[in-house]
N, C-alpha and C positions, 0 to 999 in steps of 0.2 A: 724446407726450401732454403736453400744459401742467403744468408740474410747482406751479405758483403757487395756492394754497388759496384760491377766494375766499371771501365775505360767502355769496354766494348757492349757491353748491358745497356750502359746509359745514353751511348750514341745510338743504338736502337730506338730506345724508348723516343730520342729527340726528334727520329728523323720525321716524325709526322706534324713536330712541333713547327720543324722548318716550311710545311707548305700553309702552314696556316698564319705564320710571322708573314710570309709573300704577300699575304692583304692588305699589312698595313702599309697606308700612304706617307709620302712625305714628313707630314706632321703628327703622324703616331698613332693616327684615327685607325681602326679596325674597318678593312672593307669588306664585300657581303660571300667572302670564302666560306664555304660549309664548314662546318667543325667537325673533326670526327668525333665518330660517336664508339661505343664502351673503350674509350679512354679513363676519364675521372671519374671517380665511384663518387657514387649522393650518399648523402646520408638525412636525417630528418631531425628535426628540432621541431618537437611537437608532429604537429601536421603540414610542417614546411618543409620541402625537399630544398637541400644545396649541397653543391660541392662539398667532396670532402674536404677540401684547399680553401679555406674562406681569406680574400684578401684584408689584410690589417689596413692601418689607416696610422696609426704613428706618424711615420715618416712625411706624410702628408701636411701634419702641422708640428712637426719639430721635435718631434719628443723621441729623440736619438736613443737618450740613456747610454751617451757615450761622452757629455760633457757640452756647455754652453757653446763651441766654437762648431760642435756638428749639427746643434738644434738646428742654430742660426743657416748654416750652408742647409740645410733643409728644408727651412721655410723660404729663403730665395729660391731656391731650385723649383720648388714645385708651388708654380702657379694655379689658375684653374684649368686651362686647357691643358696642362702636363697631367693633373689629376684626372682632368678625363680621359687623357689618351691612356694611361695607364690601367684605365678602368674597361676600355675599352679593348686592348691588347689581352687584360685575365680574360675577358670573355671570349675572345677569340680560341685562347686556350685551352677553355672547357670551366675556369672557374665559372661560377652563378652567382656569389655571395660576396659586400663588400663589408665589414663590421667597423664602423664611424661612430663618435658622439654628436649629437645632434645640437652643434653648433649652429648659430645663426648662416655664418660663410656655406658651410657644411649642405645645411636644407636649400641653400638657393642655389648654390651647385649643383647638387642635383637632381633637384629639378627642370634645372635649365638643361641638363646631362641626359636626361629620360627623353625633354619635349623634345631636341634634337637627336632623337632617335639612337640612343646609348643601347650597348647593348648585355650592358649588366647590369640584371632590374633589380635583383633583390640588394635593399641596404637592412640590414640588424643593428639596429641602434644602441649605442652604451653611453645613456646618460652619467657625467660623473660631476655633476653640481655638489654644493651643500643644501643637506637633507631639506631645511626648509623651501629648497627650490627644486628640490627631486620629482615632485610629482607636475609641476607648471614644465617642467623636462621632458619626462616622461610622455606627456601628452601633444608636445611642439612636434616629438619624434614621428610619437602614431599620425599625427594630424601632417608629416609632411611626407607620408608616404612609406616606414618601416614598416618589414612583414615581419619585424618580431624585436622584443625590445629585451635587454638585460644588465643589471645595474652594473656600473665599473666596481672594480678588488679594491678598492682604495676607500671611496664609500662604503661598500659591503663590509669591510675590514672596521671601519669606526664606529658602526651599529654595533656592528658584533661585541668590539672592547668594551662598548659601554653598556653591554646587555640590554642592548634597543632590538631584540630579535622581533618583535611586535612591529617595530617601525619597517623593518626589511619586510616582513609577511606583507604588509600592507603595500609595501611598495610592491609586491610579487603582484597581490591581487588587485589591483591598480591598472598595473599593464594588461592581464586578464580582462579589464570591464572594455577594453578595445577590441575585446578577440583575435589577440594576436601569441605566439607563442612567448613565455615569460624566462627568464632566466638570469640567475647571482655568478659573477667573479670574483675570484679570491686570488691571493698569489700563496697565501697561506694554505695550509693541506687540512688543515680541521674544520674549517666552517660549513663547506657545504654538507659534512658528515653530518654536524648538526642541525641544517636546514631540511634535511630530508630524514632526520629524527622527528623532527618536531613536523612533520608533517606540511611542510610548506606546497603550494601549487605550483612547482615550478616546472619545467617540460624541458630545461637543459641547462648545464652548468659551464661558464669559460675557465676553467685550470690553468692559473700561472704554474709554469715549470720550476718558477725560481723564486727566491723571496729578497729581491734586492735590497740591502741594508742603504742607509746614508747616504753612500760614496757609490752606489751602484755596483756592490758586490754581489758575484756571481760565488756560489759554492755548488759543486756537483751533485753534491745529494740529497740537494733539494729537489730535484727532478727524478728521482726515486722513492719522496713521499709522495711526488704531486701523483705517480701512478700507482703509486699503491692505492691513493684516496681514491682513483678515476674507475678502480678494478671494483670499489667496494658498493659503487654505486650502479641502481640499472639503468637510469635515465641515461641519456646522449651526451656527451662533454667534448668539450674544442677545447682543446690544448694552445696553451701560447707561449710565446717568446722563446720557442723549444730550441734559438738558435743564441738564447741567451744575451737578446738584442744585439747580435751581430759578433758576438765575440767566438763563437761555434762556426764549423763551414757547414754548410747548408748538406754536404752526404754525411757526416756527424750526426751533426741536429736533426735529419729527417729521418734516419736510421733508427736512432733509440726513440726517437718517438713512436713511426709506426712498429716497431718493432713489439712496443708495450700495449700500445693502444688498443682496445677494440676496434670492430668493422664498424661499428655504429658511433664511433667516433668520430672526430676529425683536426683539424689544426688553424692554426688562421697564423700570416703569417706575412707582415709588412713586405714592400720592394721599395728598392732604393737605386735607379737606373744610373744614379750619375757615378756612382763607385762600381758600379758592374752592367753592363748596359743588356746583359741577356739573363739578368738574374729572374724574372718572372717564369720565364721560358726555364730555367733552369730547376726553379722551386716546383713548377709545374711537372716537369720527367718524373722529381725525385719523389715527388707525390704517388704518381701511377708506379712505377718501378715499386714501390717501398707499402703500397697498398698491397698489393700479391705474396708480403712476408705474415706469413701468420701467427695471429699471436699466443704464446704460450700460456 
């Protein structure tokens, strides 16, 4: 199948996008329009069905990776009720899945997001504390309502250097004694090779695309280890940052991703309305269009 998105492909794919944006009201809330249904393909993490398209959370508190002046207009921009309309709008779309740390602000938003009748339930949590406070994390997460928890690349990456791979199992089967689906991020392409050598319990892995140095450098082929690593494994892995935190256009970045990816894959992948105001809707087409390219 033509794996190349055109003009006239993608306005197909959107136009079903356009009766379901029709529900949302004034203030961005999703109202109670049906969604269509085999649009977005599921996939499973563990025994969890979501979206192939899991919404990021970055953008939500600041973390641009595009420099202090964009954190900053980031976290003005999205208050709580911008955070929930936007949660509420992926749902309209077909997402299910939102992937957040399990912040203080974080757990009372959405809770308050659920009791006022939100209509995208599932959060997967990525606690990224320091390890001595990973596990009182880990369990703030389960205890405020994630269907499935998995530790952030940044922590997994400092176990790893220091040959704490004992510390990471533990933290795998940790999240397990909640009965929820467990799962490591890396932005590196070697660790979870090792986690599933050494036998760890985990049921799904988050794939950085990229391995941002310092200065937040991007290099392209870094996202030609990350799929190499993603091909080597048989568990389910969600793919990120496959837009390079924003420096990629979204039929780029969603191209070579699904292009690599497995069906039992998926992607997760921040919005940021106030620089493109139909970017959800947009990430959403490029999802189903780029889901139907199969991979070699």
């Amino acid at each position: 199948m033509d794996c190349n998105l055109t003009r006239r492909g993608f306005l197909k794919e959107t136009a079903w996008i356009g009766m379901a944006t029709t529900a949302l009201n004034a203030t961005g809330r999703a109202g109670a329009a049906p969604q269509p249904k085999g649009t977005l393909p599921k996939i499973k993490l563990g025994d969890l069905e979501v979206s192939r398209l899991i919404l990021g959370s970055n953008p939500f508190f600041g973390f641009s990776h595009q420099g202090k002046e964009k954190d900053e207009e980031m976290r003005e921009y999205y208050t709580d009720e911008r955070i929930m309309a936007v949660l509420d709008e992926a749902a309209a779309l077909g997402v299910t899945a939102v992937a957040a740390p399990p912040y203080e602000r974080w757990i009372a938003l959405f809770a308050k997001y659920i009791a006022n009748g939100g209509k995208l339930r599932i959060w997967i949590a990525q606690p990224d504390v320091e390890p001595e406070k990973m596990k009182t994390a880990i369990a703030d997460a389960a205890q405020g309502g994630a269907k499935a928890i998995f530790v952030q690349g940044a922590c997994v990456e400092r176990q790893f250097r220091e040959n704490h791979l004992d510390v990471l199992k533990d933290w795998v089967e940790y999240i397990r004694s909640f009965n929820l689906p467990a799962g490591l991020a890396s932005h590196r392409p070697d660790v979870h090779l090792v986690a599933e050598e050494k036998g760890f319990p985990t049921d799904f892995y988050f794939q950085c695309f990229f391995q941002p140095g310092a200065e937040d450098t991007y290099h392209m082929e870094d996202r030609k280890k990350a799929v190499a690593t993603i091909r080597k494994i048989d568990k389910p892995v969600v793919a990120y940052k496959i837009l390079a935190a924003g420096r990629l256009s979204a039929e780029e970045g969603f191209e070579f991703a699904f292009k690599h990816l497995r069906e039992k894959d998926g992607v997760c992948v921040g919005v940021y309305p106030n620089s493109k105001s139909a970017m959800m809707e947009e990430d959403v087409a490029l999802a189903v269009q780029m889901s139907r390219i199969r991979s070699k």
